[in-house]
N, C-alpha and C positions, 0 to 999 in steps of 0.2 A: 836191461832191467836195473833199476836202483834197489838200494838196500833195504827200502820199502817193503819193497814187491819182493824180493826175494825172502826179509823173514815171513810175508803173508804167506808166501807157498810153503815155503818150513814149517809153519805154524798147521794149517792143513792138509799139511802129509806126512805128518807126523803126531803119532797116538800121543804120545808126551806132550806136546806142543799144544793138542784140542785140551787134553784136560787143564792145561791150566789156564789157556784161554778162556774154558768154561769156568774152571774156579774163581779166575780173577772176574769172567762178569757175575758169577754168583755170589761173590762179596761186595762187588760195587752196588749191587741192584739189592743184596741186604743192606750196606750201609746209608743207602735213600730212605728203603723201609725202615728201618729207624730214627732217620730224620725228620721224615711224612710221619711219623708217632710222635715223636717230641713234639711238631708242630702244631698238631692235634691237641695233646697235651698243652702249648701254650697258650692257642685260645680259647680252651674250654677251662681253664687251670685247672688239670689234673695232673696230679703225682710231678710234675716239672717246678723246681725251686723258684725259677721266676715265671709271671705270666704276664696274657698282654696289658691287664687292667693295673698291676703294680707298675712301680716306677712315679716319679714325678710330673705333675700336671702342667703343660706349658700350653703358652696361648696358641686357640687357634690355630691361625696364620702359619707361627712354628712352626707344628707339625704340617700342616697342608707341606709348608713347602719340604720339608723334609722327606715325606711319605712321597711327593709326586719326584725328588731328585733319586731316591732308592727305586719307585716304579722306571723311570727314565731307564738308570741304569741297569736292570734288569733286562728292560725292551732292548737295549742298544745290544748289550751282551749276546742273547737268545740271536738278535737278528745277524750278527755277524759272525755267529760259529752256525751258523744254517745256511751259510752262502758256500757255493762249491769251491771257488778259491779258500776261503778259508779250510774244510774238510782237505782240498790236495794238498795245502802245506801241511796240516792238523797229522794226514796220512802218512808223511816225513819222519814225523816221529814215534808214533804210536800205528802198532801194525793194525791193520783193516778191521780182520776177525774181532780186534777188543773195542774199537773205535766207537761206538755206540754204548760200549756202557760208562767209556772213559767217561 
């Protein structure tokens, strides 16, 4: 067994270990839902200081390619922490039971 796997089994078999498991996904999975609301907020401009329509007007093109290098990177990122090599190393350092809200 690696030290993976052994804090995974400590972590569920142990009452201590679930709650704060639960706690740390219960803050992770708050701190989205308040991201997912800010972002809401930024393209509706509600109540957030800056929104999507402020800022400076550049050409075009600019932004095209701007907007498709941030979609790119996005896609690249999603697609290589969703490959199961990545999850068995990702599982090295972060035990199983939090792994998904990590």
């Amino acid at each position: 067994m690696n030290q993976s796997q052994l804090i995974d089994q400590e972590i569920r078999s142990n009452p201590l270990g679930r709650l704060i498991a639960f706690v740390y996904g219960s803050a992770s999975y708050l701190l989205f839902f308040g991201t997912f609301l800010y972002a809401i907020g930024f393209v509706e401009g509600l109540v957030v200081p800056k929104a999507i329509d402020t800022g400076p007007v550049v050409p075009a093109a600019e932004a095209l390619v701007v907007n498709l290098l941030l979609m790119s990177l996005f896609a690249v990122q999603h697609s290589v922490m969703a490959r199961r090599g990545f999850k068995q190393w990702w599982t090295q350092y972060v035990p199983k039971p939090v792994e998904r809200s990590t």
